[in-house]
C-alpha positions as CSV (number, residue, x, y, z in Angstrom):
1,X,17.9,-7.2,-8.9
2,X,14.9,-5.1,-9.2
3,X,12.2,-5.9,-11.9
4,X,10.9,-3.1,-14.5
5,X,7.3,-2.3,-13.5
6,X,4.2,-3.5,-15.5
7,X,2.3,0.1,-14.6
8,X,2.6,3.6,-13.9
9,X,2.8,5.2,-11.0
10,X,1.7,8.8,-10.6
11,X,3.5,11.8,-9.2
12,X,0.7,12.1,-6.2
13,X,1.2,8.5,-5.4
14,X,4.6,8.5,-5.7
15,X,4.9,11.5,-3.1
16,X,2.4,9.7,-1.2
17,X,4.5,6.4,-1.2
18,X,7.7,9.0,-0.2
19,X,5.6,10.2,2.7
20,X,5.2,6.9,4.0
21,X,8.6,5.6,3.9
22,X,9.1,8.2,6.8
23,X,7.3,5.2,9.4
24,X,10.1,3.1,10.9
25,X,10.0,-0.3,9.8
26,X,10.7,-3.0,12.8
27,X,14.8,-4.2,12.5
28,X,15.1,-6.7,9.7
29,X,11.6,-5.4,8.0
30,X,11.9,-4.1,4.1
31,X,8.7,-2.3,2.9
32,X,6.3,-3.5,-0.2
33,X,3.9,-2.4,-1.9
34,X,0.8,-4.8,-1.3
35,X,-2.9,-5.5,-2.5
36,X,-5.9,-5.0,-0.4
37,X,-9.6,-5.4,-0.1
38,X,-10.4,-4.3,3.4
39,X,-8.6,-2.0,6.3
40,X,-10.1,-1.0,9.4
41,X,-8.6,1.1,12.3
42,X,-9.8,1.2,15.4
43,X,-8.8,3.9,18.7
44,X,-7.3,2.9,21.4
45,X,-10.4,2.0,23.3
46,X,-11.3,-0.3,20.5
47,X,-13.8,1.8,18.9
48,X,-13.6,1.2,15.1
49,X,-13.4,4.4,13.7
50,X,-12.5,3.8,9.9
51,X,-13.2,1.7,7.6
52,X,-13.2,1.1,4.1
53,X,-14.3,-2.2,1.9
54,X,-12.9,-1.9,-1.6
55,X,-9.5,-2.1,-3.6
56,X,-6.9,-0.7,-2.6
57,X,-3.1,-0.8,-2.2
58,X,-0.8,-0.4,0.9
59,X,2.6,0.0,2.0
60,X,3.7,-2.9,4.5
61,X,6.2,-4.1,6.2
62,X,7.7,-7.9,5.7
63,X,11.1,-10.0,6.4
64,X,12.9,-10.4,3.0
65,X,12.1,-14.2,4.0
66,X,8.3,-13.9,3.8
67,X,8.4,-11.5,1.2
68,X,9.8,-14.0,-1.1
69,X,8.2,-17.5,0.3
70,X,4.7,-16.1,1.3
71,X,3.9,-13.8,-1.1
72,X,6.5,-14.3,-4.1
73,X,7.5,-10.9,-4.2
74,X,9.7,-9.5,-6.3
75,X,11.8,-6.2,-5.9
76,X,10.7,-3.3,-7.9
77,X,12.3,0.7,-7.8
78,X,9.3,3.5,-7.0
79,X,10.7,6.7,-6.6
80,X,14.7,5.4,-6.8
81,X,13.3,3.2,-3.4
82,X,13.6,-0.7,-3.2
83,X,10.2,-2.0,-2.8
84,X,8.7,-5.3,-2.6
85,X,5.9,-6.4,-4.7
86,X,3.9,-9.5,-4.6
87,X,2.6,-11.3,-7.7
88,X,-0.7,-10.7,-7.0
89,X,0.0,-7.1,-7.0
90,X,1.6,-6.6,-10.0
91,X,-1.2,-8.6,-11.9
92,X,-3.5,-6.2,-10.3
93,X,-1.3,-2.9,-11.4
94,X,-0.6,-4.9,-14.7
95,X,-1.3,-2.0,-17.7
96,X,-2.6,0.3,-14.5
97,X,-1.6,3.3,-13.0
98,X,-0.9,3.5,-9.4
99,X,-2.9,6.6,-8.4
100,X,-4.1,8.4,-5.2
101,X,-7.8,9.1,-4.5
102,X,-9.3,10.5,-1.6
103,X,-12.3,8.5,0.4
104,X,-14.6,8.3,2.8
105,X,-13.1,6.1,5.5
106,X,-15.1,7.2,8.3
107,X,-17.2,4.6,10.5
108,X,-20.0,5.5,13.3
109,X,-19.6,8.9,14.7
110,X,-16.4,9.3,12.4
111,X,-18.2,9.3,9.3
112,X,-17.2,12.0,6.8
113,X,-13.1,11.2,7.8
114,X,-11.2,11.4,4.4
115,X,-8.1,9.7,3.6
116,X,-6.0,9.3,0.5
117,X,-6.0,5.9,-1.1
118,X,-3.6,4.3,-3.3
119,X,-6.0,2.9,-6.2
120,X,-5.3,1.6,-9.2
121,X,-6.9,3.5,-12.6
């Protein structure tokens, strides 16, 4: 049964989030909604070319399994989708509103690449 969110989510994120759920999730993978501090991508070559140190929060892929012992997640609707949502997530959306914001993510010779961001405000 899902849980009635502690924050808002706005319509950019939402449609961001929507966007998103497009990615093919491996078989037996349910998506959640995660907290991060870091991300880094590199090319194939192994070049980093983003980068980005800071708050943030990502869409993921887990087993219902780890969702629930690693991370005690809890399931959560965003945008009439089932989403899982670790603890530490909601106590960092807690009285928030889940918002998109464009940054510099750019590293090296790729600096100046923007990408959307879901922060919280």
């Amino acid at each position: 049964m899902a849980v009635p969110l502690p924050f808002k989510i706005s319509r950019a994120a939402e449609e961001h989030i929507l966007a998103l759920l497009i990615l093919r999730l491996p078989e037996g993978f349910e998506a959640g909604l995660t907290l991060c501090f870091a991300s880094e991508s590199s090319s194939p070559d192994g070049e980093v070319t983003e980068k980005f140190h800071g708050q943030h929060f990502c869409i993921a892929g887990n087993t219902p399994e780890q969702w629930v012992r690693a991370r005690s997640a809890v399931t959560a609707l965003i945008a009439d989708h089932s989403f899982w949502i670790p603890q530490e997530t909601l106590r960092a959306l807690r009285g928030k509103t889940l918002t998109l914001r464009p940054h510099d993510v750019g590293y090296g010779s790729h600096a100046g690449t923007m990408r959307d961001l879901l922060v919280a405000d």
